[in-house]
N, C-alpha and C positions, 0 to 999 in steps of 0.2 A: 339425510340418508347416508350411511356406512358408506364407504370404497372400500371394494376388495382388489387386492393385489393380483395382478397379473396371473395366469396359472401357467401357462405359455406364451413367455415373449414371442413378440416378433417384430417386423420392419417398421410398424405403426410404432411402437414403442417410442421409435426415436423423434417422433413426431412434434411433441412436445418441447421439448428442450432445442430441435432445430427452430420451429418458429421460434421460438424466444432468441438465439440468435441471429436469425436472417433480420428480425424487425428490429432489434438492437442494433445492427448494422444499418438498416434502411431508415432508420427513423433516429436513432440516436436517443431514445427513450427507453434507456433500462427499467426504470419502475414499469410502466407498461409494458414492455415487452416479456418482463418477467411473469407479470398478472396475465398476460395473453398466455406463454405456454402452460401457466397452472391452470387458468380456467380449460385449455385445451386436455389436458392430461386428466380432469376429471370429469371431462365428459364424453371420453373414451372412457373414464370406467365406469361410469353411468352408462354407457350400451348408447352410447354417441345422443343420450339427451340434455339438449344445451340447458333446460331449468333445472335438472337437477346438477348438471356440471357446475353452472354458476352459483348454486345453494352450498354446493358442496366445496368450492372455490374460497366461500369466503369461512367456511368451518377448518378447513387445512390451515389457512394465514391463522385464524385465532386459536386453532390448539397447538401452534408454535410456542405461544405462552403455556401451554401445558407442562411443557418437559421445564423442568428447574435450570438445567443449566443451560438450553435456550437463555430463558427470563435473566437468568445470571451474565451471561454473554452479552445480553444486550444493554443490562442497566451496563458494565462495564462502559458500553461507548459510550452512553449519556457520561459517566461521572470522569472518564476521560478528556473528554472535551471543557469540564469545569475545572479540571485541573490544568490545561493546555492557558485556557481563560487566566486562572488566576497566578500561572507562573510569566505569561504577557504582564498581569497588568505591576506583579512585583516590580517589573524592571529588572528579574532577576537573569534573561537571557541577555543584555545588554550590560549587565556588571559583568558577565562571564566576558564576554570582546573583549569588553575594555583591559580586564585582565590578561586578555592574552597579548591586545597592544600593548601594555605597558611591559612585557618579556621582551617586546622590539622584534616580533617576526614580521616587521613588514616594511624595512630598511631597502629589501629589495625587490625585483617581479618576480624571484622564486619566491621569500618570503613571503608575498603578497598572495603569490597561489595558494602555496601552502596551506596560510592561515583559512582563506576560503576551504580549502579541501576539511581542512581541519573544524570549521563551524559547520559545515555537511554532514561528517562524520557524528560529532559530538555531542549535536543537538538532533537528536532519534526520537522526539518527543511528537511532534507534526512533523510533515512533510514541507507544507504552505511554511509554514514558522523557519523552519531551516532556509528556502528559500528568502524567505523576505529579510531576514536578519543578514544572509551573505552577503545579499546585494547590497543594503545599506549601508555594510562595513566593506565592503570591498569595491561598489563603483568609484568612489573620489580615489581610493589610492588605484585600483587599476585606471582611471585616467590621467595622475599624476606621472607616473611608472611606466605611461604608455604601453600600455597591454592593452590588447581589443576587448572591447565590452562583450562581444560574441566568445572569448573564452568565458568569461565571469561567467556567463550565464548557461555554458556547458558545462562546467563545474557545478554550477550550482542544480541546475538540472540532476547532475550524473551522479549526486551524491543525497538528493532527497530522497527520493521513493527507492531507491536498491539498498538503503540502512534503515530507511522504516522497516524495509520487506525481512533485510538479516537481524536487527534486533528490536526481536515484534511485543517490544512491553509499550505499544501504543493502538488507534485503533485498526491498523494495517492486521497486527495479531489477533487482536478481539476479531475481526470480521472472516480470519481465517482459523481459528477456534472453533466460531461458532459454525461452520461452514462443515469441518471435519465430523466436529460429533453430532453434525446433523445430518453425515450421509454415513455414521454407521460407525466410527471409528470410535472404538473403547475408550483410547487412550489417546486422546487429540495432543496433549504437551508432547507427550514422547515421540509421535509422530512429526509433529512438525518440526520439534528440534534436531530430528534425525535428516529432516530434508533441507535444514537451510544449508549444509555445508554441499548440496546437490542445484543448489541454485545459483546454477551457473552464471547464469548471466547477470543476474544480481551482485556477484564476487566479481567476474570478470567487465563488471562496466567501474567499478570502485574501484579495485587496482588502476583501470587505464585511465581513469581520471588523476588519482593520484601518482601515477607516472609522469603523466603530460603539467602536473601543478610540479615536483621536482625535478625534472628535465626540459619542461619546456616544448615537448612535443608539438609540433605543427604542420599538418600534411590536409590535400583536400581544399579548398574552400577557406578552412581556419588558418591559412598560410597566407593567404591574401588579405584577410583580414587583420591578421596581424601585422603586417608589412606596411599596411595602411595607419593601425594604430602607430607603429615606430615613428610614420613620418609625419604626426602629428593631428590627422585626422580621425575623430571621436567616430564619426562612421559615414557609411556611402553615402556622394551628394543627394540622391534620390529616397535616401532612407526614408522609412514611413515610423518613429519613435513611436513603442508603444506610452501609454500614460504614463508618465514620473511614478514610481511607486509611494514618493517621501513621503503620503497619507495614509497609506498602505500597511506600515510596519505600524508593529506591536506598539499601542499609546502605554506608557504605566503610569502610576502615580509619581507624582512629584516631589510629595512628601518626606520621600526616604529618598539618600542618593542609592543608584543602581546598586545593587551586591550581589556576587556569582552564586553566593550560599542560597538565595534564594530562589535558584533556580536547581544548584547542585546536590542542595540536601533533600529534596524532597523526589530525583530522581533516582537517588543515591536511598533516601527510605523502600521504593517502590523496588529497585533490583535485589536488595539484600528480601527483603517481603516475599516474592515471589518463589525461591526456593524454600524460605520458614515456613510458610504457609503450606506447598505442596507434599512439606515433610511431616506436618503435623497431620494433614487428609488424609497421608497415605498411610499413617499408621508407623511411621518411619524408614518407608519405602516414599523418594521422593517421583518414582518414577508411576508409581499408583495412585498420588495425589489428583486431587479433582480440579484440574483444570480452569475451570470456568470461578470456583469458588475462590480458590488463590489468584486470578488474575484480577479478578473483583475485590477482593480482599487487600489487595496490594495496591491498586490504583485508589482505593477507599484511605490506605494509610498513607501514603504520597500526596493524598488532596488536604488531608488533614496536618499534614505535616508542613505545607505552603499555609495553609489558612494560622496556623501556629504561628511560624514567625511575623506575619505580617500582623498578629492580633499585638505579637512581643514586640515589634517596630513602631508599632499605631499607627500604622500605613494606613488602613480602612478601620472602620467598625464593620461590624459583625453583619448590619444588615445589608453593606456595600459589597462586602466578601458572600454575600449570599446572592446576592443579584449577580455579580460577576459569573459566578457559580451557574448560574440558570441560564444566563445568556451565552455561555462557554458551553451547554447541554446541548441547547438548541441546534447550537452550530452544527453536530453531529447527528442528529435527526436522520439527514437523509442516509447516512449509512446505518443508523439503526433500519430504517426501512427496507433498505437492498437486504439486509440480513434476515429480516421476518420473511419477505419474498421468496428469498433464496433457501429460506429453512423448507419454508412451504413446496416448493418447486423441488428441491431434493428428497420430498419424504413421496411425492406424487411421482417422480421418476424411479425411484426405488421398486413402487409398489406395479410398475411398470414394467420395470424390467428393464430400464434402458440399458446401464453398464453391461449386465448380463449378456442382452443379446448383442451390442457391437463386440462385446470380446468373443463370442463366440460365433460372432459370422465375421470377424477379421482373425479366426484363430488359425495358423498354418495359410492362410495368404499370403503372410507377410512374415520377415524374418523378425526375429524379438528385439534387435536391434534397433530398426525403424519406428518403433512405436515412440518411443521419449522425445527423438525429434520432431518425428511428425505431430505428435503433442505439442512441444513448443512453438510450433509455427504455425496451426492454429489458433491458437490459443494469439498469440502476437497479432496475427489478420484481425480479429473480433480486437482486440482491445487498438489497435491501430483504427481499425474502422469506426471506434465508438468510441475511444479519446478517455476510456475511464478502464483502470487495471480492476478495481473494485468491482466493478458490473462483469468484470472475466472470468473473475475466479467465480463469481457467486454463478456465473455461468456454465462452463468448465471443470470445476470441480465434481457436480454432480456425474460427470460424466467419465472424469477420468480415475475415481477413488472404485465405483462399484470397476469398472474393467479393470482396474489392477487386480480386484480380488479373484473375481473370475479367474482371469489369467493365472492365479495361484502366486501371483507376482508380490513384492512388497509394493505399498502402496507408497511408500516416500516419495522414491524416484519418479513415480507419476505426477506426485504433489507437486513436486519441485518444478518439473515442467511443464504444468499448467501455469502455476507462479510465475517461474520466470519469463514463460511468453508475452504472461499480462504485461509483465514490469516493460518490458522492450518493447511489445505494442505501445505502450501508453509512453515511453518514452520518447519515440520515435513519433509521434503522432504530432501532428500540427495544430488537431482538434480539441489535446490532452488539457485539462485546468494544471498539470503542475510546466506542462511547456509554456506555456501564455503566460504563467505569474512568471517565471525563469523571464520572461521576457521584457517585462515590466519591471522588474527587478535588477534584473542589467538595463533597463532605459535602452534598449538596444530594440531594432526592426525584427520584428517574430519574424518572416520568412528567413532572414539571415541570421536567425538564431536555429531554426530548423536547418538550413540548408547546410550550414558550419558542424550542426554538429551530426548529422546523422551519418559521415562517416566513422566517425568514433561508434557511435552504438549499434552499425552494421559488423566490424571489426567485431565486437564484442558478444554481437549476437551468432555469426560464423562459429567463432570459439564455442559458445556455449551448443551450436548445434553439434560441431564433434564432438565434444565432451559428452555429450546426452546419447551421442551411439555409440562409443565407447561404454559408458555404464550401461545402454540396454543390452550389450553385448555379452557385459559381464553377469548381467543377471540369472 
């Protein structure tokens, strides 16, 4: 049975998309919490009958594949993940280290930071991979150097997920791609490239990590820990070590010794790609390019471009580089699914009315100011409370792109702080999968990896709340 769109919103509207996060909060089950507020949303537009709600529940998730660049969105995550797989199993992100050890940046504990700040930064590819590679290269020398393993692993932390978030040619991008131009937005690349330089707190946690790696910063909790590293103990007698990661990091082949190129040409194919590609969709307008088409298109030429050299090294055969390939898809599965979810749940709040009617029963209550903070600190609560930025936005989004439009607002500055709440929720969170690896990765005590570093990303997240009413101000 069809759903028909709202004709007039109202407070039911938002009904939907609240349960979706109250129970993502309370249960910590995004995939179902997401399927609970779509089945809820359509059967409010079923005239509140739950057998047609639930019939019509599962026809929203499968005409997700309807729209092409959905479907294109999503193969992207799969065929990213087999790229992520087979630049692991080159060895090519451990010829790039080793490269940088051998320039000699880690003679000292600033060098030592640095280089960590600097495999955060460099390696934009995963999130989990940046992590697991810093710490492998940076626990023996930060406990040579006697530096506290709780910084390692605030660095390591503070420079994963806030560079995936600023350069989104991985699935961090893809899942907000598909998110944008599935709640309306013409021109999802323009848009989001217009909002990372609005995302605060994703800018502001990357500067203050790379302050505190060439200065040395230490205040809070991270000052004692430090003081303890100087005087020769690895960490608190009562520490609780999470698992050794040493089985953890990226296995490659053996075959070839590590090389940077095979990890840098093929990221290095994927950046130049994505503006060729946007330029040739748009007709020579890069800013009209299709999106979804050039991001798939380019991660297609970046995968192929890893599979090349390794066929020209005879690192694998053909049928090992294809298995790699499938088990590197798989990995990404569950964010292709928060994405199908999330497509479905924003085309069901749409037809809703939800942005609609919050923008205009919060229009003139509030000064225009308040909205972009109060956006980000939301948005931070939910992703705090549910330990996943990914499950936030797919959350979030739907809720703050329709009220920007309403509002007659540009939609960036919303986008951005939706974003960057998730990013500082998730970062901040105890619960979060990139805090727990950070943790494991520095071999260091999760609670004193949390407790070290959340002054730094409270610091961080302040800044990004004035800045965000500053811009709603200017708006």
């Amino acid at each position: 049975m069809p759903i028909e769109p709202s004709a007039a919103p109202n407070w039911i509207s938002i009904l939907p998309p609240l349960l979706a996060i109250v129970l993502a909060i309370w249960t910590r089950q995004v995939y179902l919490s997401l399927a609970a507020g779509i089945f809820a949303g359509c059967t409010i537009l079923a005239g509140w009958r739950p057998h047609v709600g639930l019939a019509n529940t599962v026809n929203e998730v499968v005409n997700v594949f309807a729209d092409a660049g959905n479907t294109r969105v999503i193969l992207f995550t799969l065929v990213i993940g087999a790229l992520i797989a087979t630049i692991e199993a080159s060895g090519g992100v451990n010829g790039f280290v080793r490269s940088l050890e051998r320039r000699g940046l880690v003679a000292t504990p600033r060098r030592a930071g640095v280089m960590v700040f600097l495999i955060g930064v460099l390696v934009f590819v995963e999130s989990n991979i940046t992590i697991l590679v810093g710490g492998a290269v940076g626990r023996p020398l930060f406990d040579r150097l006697k530096l506290s393993r709780e910084r390692l692993a605030y660095l390591l932390d503070s420079t994963s997920a806030p560079i995936c978030m600023l350069i989104p040619l991985n699935a961090w991008g893809a899942l907000v791609l598909g998110l944008l131009a599935g709640n309306g937005i013409a021109n999802p690349v323009e848009v989001m490239l217009a909002s990372l330089p609005l995302n605060f707190y994703a800018i502001f946690a990357i500067c203050l990590a790379g302050l505190t790696a060439v200065f040395q910063l230490s205040f809070g909790p991270m000052r004692r820990a430090d003081a303890r590293a100087r005087a020769g103990e690895t960490h608190w007698p009562n520490a609780q070590l999470m698992v050794d990661p040493a089985g953890l990091t990226a296995a490659h082949t053996t075959a070839i010794p590590p090389r940077a190129i095979n990890m840098l040409l093929p990221i290095a194919a994927m950046v130049v790609a994505m503006p060729t590609c946007l330029y040739f969709t748009g007709d020579g307008d890069m800013r009209k390019g299709s999106g979804s088409t050039s991001v798939l298109w380019s991660v297609l030429i970046a995968w192929a471009t890893a599979v090349g050299l390794l066929l020209v090294q005879r690192a694998f055969s053909l049928e090992q580089l294809t298995r790699i390939a499938l088990k590197g898809a798989s990995g990404l599965v569950p964010l292709a699914a928060i994405l199908v979810l999330a497509l479905a749940l924003a085309v069901v709040a749409k037809q809703l009315g939800t942005g609609a009617y919050i923008a205009n029963a919060t229009r003139g209550a509030f000064p225009t100011w308040i909205f972009l903070p109060l956006l980000f600190l939301v948005s931070a609560v939910v992703a705090f409370s549910t330990g996943t930025s990914w499950g936030t936005f797919a959350l979030m989004l739907p809720i703050a792109v329709p009220a920007a439009v309403t509002l007659g607002l540009p939609p960036a500055p919303f986008i951005a702080a939706a974003l960057a709440g998730g990013v500082f929720g998730d970062h901040a969170s105890p619960i979060s999968d990139t805090t727990i690896i950070a943790s494991m990765a520095a071999a260091t005590d999760h609670v004193d990896h949390v407790r070290t570093q959340l002054p730094y990303a409270l610091l961080a997240a302040a800044g990004a709340v004035a800045a965000f009413a500053v811009t709603g101000a200017l708006l």
